[in-house]
N, CA, C and O atoms as CSV, one atom per row, in Angstrom:
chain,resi,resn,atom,element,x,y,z
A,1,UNK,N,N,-9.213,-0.950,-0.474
A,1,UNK,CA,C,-7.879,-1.531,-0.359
A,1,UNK,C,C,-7.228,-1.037,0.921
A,1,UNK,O,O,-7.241,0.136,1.298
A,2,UNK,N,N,-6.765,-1.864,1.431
A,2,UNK,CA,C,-5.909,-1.497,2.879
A,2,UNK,C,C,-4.546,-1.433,2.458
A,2,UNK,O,O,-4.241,-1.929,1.373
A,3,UNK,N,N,-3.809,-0.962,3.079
A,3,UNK,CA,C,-2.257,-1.114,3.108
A,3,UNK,C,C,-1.764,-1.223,4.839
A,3,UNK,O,O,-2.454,-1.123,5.854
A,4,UNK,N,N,-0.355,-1.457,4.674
A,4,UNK,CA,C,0.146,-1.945,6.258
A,4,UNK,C,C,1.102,-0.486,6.345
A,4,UNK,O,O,1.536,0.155,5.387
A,5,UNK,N,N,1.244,-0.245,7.549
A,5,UNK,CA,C,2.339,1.221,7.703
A,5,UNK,C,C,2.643,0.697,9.109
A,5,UNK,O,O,1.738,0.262,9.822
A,6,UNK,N,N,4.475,0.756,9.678
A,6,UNK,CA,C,4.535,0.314,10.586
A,6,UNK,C,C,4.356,1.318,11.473
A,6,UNK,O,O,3.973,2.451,11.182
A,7,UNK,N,N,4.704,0.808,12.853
A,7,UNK,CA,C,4.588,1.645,13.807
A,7,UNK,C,C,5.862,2.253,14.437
A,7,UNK,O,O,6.935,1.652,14.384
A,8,UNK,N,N,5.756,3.181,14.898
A,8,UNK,CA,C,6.996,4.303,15.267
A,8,UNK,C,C,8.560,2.679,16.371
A,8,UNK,O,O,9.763,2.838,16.582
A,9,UNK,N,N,7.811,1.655,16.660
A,9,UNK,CA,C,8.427,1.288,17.654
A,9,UNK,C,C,10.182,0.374,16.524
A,9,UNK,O,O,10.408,0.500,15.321
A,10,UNK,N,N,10.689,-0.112,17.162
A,10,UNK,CA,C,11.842,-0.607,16.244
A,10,UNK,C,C,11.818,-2.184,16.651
A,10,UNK,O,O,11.076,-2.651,17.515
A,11,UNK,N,N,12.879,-3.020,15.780
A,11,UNK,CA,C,12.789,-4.286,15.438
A,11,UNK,C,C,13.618,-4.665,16.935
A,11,UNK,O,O,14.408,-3.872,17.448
A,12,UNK,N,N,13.360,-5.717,17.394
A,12,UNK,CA,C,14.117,-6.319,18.649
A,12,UNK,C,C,14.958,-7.400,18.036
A,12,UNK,O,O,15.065,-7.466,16.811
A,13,UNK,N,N,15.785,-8.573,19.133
A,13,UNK,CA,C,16.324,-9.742,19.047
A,13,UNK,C,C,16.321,-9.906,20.381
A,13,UNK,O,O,16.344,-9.153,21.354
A,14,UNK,N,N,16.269,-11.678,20.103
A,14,UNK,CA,C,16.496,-12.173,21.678
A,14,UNK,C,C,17.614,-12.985,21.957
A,14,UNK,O,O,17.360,-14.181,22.102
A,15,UNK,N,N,18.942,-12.585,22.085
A,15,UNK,CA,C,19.568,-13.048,22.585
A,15,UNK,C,C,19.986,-13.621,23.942
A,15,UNK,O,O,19.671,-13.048,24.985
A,16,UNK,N,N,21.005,-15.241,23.914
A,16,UNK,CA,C,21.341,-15.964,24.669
A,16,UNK,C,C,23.145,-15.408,25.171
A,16,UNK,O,O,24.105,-15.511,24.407
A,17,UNK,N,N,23.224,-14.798,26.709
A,17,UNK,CA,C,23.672,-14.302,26.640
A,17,UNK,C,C,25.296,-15.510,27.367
A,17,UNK,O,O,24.920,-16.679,27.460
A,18,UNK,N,N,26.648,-15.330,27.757
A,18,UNK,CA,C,27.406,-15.641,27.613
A,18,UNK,C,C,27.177,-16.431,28.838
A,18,UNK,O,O,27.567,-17.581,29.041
A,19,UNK,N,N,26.385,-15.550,29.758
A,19,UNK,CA,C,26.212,-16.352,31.506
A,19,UNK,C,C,25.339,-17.369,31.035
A,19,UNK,O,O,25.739,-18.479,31.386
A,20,UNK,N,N,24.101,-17.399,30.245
A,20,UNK,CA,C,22.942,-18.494,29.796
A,20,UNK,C,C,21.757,-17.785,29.709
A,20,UNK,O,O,20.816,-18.353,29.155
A,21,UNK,N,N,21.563,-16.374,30.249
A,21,UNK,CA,C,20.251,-15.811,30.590
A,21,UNK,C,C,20.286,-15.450,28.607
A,21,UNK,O,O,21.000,-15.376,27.607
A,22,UNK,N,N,18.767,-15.323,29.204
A,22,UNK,CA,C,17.945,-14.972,27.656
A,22,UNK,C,C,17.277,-13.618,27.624
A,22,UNK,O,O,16.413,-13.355,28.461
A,23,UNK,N,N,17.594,-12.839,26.798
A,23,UNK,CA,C,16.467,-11.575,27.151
A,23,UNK,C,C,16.279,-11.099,25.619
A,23,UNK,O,O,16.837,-11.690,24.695
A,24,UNK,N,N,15.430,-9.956,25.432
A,24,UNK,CA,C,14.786,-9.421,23.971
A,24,UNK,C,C,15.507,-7.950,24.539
A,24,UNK,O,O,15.335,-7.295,25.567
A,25,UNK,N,N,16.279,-7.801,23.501
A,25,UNK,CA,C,16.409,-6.245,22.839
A,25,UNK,C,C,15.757,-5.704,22.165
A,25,UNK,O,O,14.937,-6.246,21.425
A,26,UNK,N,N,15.971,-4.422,22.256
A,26,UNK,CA,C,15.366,-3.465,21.254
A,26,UNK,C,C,16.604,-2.834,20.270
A,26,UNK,O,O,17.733,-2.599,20.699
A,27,UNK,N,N,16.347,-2.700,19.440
A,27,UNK,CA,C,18.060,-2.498,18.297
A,27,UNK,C,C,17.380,-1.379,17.843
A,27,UNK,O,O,16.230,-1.030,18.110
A,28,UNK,N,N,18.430,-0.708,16.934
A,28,UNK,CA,C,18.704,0.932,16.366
A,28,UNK,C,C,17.890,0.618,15.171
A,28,UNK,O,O,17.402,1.533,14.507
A,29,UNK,N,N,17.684,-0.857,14.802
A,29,UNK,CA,C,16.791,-1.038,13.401
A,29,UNK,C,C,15.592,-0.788,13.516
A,29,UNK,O,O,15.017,-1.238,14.507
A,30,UNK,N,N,14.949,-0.104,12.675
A,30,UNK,CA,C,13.497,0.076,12.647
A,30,UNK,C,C,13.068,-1.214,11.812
A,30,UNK,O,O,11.889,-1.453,12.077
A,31,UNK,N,N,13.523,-2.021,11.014
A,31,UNK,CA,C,12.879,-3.093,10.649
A,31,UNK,C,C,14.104,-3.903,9.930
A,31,UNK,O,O,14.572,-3.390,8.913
A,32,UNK,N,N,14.844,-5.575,10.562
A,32,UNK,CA,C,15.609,-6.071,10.364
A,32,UNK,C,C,15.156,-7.610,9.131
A,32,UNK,O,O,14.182,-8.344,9.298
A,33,UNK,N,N,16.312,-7.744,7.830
A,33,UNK,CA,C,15.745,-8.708,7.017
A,33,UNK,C,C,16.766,-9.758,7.820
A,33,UNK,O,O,17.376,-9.613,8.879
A,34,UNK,N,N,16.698,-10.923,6.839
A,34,UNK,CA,C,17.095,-12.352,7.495
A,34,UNK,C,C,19.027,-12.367,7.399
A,34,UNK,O,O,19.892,-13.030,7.972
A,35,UNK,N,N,19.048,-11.223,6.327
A,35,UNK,CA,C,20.659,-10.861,5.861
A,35,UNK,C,C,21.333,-9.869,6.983
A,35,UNK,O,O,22.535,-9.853,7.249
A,36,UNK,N,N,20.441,-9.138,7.521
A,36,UNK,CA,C,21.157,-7.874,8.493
A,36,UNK,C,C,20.747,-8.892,9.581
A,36,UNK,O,O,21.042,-8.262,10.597
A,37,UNK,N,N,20.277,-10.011,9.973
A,37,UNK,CA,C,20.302,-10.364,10.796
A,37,UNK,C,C,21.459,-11.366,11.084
A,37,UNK,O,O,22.123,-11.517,12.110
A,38,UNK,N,N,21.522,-12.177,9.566
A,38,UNK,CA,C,23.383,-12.909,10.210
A,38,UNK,C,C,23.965,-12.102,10.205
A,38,UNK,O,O,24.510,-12.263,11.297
A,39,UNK,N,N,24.490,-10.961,9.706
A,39,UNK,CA,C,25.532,-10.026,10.376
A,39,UNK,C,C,25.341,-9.912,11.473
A,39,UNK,O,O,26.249,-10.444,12.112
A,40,UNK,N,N,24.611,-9.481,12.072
A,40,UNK,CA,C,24.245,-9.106,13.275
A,40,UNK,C,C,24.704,-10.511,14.473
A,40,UNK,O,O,25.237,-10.250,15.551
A,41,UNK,N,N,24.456,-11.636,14.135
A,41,UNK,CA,C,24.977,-12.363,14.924
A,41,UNK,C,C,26.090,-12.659,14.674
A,41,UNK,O,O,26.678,-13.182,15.620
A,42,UNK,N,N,26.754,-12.522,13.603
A,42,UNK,CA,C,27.785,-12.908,13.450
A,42,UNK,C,C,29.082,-12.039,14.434
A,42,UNK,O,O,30.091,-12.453,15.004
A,43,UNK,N,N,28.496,-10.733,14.292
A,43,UNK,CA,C,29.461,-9.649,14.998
A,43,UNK,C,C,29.138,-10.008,16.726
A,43,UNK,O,O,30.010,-10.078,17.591
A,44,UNK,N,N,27.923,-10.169,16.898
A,44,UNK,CA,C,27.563,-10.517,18.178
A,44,UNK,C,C,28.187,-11.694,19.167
A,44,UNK,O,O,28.277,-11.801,20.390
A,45,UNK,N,N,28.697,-12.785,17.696
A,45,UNK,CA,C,29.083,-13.853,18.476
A,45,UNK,C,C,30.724,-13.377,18.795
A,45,UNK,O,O,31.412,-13.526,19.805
A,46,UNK,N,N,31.046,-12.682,17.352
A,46,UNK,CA,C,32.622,-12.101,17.402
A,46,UNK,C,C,32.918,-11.373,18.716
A,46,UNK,O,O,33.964,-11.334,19.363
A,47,UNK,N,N,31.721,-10.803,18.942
A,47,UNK,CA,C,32.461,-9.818,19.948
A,47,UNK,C,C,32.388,-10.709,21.326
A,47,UNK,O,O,32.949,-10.062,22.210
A,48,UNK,N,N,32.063,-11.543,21.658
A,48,UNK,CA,C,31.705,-12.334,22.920
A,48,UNK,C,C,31.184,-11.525,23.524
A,48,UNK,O,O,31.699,-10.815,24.388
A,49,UNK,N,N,29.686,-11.516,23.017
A,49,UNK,CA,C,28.434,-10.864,23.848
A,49,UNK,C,C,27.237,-12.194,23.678
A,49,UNK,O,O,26.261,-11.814,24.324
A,50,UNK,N,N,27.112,-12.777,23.422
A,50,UNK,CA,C,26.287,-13.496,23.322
A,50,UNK,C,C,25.962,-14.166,21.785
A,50,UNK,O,O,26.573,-13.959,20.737
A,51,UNK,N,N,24.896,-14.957,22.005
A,51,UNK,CA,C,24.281,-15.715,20.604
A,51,UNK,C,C,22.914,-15.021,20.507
A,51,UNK,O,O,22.478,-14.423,21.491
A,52,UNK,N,N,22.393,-15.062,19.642
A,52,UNK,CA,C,21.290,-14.281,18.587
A,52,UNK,C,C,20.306,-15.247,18.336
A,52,UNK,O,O,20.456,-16.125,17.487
A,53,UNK,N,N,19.443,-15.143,18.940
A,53,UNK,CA,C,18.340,-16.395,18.597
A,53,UNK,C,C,17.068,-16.555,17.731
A,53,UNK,O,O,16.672,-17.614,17.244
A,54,UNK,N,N,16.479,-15.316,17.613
A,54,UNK,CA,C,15.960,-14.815,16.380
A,54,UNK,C,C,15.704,-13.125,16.917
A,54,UNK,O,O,16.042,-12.341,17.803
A,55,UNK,N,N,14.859,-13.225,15.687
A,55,UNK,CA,C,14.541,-11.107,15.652
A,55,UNK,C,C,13.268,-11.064,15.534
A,55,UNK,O,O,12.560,-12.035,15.269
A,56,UNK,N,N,12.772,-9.564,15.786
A,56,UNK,CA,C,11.176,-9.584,15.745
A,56,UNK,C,C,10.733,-8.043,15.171
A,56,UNK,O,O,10.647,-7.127,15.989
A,57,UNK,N,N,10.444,-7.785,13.666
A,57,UNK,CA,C,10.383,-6.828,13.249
A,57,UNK,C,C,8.808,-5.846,14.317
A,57,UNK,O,O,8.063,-6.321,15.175
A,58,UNK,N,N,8.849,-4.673,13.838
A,58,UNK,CA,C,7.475,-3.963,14.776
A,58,UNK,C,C,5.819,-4.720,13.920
A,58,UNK,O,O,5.678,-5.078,12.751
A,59,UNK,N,N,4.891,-4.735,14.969
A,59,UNK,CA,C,3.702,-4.911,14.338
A,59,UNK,C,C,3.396,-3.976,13.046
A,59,UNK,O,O,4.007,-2.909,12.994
A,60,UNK,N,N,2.586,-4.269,12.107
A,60,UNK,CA,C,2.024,-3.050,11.422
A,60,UNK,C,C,0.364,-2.868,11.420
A,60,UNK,O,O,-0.435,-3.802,11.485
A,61,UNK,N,N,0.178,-2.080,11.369
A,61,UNK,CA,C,-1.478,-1.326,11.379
A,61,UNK,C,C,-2.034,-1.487,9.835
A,61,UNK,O,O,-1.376,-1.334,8.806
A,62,UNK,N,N,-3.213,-1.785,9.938
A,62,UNK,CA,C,-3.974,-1.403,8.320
A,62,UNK,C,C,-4.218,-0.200,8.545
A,62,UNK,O,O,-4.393,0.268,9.670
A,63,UNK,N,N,-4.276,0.778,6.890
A,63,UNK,CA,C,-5.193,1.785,7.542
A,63,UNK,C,C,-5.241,1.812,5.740
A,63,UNK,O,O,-4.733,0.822,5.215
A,64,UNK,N,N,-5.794,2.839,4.834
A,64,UNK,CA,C,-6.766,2.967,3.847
A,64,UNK,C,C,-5.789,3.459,3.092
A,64,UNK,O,O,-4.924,4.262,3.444
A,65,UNK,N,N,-5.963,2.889,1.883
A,65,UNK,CA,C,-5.171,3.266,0.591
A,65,UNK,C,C,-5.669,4.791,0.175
A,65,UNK,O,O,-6.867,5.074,0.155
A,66,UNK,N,N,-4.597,5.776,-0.166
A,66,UNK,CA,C,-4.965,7.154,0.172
A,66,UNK,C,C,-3.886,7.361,-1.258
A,66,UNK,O,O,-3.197,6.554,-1.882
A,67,UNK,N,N,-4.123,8.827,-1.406
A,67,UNK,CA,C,-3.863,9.868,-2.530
A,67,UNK,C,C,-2.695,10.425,-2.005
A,67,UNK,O,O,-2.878,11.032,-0.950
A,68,UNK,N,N,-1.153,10.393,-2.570
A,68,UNK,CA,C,-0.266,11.043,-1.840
A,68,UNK,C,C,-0.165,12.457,-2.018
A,68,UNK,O,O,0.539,13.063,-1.210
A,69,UNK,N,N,-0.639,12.984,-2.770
A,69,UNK,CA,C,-0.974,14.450,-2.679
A,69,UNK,C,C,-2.142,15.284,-2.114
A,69,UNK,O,O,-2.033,16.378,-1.561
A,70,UNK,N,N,-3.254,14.608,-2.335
A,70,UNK,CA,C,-4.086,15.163,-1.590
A,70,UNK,C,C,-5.124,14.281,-0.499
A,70,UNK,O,O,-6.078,14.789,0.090
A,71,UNK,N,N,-4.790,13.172,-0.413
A,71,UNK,CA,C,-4.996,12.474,0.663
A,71,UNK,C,C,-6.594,12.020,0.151
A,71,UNK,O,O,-7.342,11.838,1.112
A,72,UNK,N,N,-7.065,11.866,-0.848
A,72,UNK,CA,C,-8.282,11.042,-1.123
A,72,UNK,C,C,-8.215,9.603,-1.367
A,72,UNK,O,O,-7.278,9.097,-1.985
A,73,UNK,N,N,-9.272,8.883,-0.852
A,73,UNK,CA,C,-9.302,7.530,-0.520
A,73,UNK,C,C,-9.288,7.236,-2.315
A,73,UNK,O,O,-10.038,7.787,-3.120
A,74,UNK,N,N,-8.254,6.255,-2.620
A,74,UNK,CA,C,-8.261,5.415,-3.905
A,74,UNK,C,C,-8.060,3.936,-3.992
A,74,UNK,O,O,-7.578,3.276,-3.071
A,75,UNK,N,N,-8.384,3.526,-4.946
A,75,UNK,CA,C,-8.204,1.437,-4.872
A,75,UNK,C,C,-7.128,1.423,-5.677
A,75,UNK,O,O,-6.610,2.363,-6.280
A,76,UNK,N,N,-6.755,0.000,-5.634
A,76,UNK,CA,C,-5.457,-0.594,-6.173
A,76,UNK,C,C,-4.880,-0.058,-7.757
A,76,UNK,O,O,-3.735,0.247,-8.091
A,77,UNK,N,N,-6.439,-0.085,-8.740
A,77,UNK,CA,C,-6.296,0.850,-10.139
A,77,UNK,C,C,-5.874,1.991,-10.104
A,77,UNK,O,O,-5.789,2.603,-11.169
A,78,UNK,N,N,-5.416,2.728,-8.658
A,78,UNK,CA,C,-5.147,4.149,-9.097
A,78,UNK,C,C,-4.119,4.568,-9.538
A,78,UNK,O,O,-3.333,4.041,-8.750
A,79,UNK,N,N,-3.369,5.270,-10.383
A,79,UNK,CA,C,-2.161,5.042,-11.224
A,79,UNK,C,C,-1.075,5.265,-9.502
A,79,UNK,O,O,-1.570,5.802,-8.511
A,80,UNK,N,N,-0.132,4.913,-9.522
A,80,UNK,CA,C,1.305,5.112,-8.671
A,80,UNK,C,C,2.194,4.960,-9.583
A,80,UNK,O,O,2.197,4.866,-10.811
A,81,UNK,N,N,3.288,4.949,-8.378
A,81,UNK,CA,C,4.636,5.276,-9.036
A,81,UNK,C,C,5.545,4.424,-8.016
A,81,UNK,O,O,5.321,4.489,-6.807
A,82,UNK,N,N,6.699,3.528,-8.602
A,82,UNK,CA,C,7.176,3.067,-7.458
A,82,UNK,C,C,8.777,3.358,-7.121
A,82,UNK,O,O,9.193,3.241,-8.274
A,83,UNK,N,N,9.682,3.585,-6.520
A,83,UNK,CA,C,10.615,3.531,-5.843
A,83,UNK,C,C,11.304,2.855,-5.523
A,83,UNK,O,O,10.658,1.933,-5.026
A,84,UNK,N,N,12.727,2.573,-5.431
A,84,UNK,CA,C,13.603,1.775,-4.366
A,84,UNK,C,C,14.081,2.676,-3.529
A,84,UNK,O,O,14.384,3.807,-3.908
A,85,UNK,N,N,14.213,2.220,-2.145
A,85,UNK,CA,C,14.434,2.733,-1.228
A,85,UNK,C,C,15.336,1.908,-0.319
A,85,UNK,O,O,15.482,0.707,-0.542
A,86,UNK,N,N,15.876,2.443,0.582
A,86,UNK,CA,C,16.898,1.762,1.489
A,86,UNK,C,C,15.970,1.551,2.871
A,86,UNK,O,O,15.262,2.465,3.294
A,87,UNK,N,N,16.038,0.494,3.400
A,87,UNK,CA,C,14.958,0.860,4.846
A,87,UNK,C,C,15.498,-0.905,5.291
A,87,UNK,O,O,15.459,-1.909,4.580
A,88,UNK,N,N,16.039,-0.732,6.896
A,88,UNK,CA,C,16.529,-1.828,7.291
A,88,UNK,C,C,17.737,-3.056,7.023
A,88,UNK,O,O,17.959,-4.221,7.353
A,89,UNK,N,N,18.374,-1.912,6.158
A,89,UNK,CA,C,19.832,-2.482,5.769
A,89,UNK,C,C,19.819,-3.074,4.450
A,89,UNK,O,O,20.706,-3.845,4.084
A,90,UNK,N,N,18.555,-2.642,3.517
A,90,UNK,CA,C,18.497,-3.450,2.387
A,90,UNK,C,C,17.463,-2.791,1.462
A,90,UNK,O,O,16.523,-2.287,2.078
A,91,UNK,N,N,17.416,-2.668,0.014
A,91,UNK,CA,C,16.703,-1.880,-0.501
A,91,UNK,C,C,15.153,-2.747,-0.223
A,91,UNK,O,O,14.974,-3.873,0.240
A,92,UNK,N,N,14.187,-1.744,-0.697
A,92,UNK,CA,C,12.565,-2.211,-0.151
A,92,UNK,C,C,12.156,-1.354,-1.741
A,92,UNK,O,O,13.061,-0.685,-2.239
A,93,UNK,N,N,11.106,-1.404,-2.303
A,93,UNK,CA,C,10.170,-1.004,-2.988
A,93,UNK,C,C,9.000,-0.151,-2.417
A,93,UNK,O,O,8.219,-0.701,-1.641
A,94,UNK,N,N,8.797,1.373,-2.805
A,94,UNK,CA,C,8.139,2.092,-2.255
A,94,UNK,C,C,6.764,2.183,-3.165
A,94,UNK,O,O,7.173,2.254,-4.324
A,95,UNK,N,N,5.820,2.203,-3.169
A,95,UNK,CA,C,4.497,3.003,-4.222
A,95,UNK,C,C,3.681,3.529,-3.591
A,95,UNK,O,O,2.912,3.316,-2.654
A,96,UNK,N,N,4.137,4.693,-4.647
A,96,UNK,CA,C,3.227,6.062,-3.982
A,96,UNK,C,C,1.476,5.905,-5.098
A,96,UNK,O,O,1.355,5.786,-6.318
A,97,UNK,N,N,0.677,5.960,-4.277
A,97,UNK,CA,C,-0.867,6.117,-5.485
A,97,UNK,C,C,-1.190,7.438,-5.536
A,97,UNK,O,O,-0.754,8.295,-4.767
A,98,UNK,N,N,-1.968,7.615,-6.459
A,98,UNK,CA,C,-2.505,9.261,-6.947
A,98,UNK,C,C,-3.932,8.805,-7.177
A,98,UNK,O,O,-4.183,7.632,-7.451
A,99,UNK,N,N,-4.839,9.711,-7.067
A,99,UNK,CA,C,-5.766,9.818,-7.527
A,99,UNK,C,C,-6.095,10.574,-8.819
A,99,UNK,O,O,-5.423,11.575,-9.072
A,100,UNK,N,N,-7.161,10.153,-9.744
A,100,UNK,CA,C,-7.032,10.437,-11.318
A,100,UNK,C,C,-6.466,12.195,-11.326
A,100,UNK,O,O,-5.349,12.446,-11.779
A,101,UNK,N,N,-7.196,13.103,-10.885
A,101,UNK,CA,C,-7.150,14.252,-11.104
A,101,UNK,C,C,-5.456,14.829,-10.533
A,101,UNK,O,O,-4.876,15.833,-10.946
A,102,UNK,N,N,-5.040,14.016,-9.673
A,102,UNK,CA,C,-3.335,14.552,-8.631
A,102,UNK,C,C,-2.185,13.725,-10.175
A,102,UNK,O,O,-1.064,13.925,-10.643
A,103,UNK,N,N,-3.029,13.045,-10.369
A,103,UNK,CA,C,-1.988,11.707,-11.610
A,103,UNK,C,C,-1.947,12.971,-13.177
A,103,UNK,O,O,-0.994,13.330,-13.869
A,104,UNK,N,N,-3.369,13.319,-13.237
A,104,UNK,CA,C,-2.806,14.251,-14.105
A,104,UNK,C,C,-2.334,15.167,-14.411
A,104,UNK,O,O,-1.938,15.467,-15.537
A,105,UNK,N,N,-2.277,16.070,-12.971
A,105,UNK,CA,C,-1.819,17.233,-12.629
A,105,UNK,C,C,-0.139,16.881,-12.442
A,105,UNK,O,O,0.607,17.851,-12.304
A,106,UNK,N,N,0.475,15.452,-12.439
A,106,UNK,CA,C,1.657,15.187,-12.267
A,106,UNK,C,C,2.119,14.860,-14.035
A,106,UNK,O,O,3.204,15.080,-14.573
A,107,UNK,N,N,0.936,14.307,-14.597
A,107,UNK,CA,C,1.406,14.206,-15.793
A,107,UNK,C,C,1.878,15.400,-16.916
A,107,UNK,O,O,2.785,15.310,-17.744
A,108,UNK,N,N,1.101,16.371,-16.706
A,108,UNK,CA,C,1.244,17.872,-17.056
A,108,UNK,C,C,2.706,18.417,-16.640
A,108,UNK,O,O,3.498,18.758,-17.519
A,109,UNK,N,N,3.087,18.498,-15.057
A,109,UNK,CA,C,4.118,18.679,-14.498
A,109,UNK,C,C,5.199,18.220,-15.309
A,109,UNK,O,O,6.080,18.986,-15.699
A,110,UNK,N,N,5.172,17.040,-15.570
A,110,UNK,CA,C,6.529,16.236,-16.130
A,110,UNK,C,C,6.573,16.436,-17.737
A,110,UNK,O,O,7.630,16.097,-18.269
A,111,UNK,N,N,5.712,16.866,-18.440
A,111,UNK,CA,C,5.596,17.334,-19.654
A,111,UNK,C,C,6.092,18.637,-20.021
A,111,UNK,O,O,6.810,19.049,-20.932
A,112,UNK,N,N,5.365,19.278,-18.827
A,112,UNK,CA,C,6.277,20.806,-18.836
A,112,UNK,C,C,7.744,20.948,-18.518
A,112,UNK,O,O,8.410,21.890,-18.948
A,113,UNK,N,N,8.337,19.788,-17.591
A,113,UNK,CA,C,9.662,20.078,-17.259
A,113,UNK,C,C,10.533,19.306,-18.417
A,113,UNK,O,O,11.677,19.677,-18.680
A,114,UNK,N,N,9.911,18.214,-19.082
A,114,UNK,CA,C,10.493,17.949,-20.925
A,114,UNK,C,C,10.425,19.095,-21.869
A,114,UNK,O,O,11.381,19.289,-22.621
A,115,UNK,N,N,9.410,19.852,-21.900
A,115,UNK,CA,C,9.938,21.099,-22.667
A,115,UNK,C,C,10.639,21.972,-22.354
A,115,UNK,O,O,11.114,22.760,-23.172
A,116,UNK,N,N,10.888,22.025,-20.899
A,116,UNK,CA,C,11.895,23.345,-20.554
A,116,UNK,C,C,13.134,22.762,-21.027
A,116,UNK,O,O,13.945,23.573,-21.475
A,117,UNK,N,N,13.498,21.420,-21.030
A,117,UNK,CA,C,14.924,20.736,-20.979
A,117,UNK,C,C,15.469,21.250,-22.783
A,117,UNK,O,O,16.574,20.919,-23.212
């Protein structure tokens, strides 16, 4: 199983600017949805800086579905756990995978911290 992980670089736009010229930015977003992007023009047009013509999130890389604790290669069956997270102005879904032996060593963990409670 592969997964995608982006790359360190951030999301651009190419705006049309007030003279007519066209150019691509680079923005503070590391990865922009279709919602942070009408804001984004919307304030853009407010401020008389230009029009917003589209956006261009960073490439992403494959690289190998891995064990978040101890970094062993696992497939899609391996138990995870998933997350919401905030990333690009909007929540995203995170899943972390384990491999059998890290999954049970977490299952133990969370059993022990129900009996301390």
């Amino acid at each position: 199983m592969m997964i995608k992980t982006e790359t360190n670089s951030r999301a651009a736009v190419t705006v049309r600017r007030t003279d007519g010229t066209v150019e691509t930015v680079e923005t503070k977003h590391i990865w922009i949805t279709d919602a942070l992007f009408g804001r984004m023009a919307t304030a853009t047009k407010a401020a008389g800086r230009g029009e917003l013509l589209s956006y261009t999130n960073p490439e992403v890389e494959a690289e190998e579905l891995r064990c978040h604790r101890c970094n062993t290669a696992v497939d899609e069956s391996a138990y995870s756990q998933t997350e919401q997270m905030w990333f690009g102005g909007g929540p995203v879904k995170a899943t972390t995978h384990y491999c059998a032996p890290c999954a049970r060593t977490l299952k133990a963990m969370g059993e022990m911290q129900e009996r301390a409670r």
